[in-house]
C-alpha positions in Angstrom: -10.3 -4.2 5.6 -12.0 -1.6 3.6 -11.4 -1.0 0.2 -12.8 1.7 -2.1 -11.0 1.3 -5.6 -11.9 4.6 -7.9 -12.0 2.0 -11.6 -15.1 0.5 -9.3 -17.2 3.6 -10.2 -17.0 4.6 -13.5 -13.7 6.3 -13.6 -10.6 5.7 -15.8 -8.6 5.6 -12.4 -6.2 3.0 -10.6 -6.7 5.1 -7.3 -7.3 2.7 -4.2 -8.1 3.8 -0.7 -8.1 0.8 1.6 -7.3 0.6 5.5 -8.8 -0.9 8.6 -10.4 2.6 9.7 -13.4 3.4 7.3 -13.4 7.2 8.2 -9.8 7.6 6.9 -10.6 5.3 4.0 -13.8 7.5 3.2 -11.6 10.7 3.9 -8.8 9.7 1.8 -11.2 8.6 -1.6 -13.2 11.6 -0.7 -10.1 14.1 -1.1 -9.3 12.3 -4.2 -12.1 12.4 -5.8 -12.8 15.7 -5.3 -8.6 16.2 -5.8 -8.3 14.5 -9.3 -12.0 14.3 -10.6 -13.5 17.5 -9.7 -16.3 15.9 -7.6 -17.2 15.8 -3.8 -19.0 13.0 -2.6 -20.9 13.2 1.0 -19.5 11.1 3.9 -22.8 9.6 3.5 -22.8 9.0 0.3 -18.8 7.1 0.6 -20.4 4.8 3.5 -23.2 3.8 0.9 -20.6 2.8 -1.4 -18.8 0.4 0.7 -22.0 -0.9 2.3 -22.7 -2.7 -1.0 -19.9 -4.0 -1.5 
């Protein structure tokens, strides 16, 4: 399972995308951040931040 939770990078947030399908995981945490925090991170960029993990 993939699991991006939002308090994991740097934000006052309890926002957690997780699912089995890491294009709809890094769709839905890319909608919110860019939704709630004002800022749009690359697809790219997403699959960076669940690679280290």
């Amino acid at each position: 399972m993939v699991r991006l939770n939002c308090k994991d990078y740097g934000y006052d947030c309890q926002f957690v995308a997780q699912g089995e399908d890491i294009s709809q995981v890094i769709e839905k945490f890319g909608k919110h951040t860019l939704d709630e925090h004002g800022i749009e991170y690359s697809k790219e960029g997403l699959m960076q931040f669940i690679l280290r993990q």
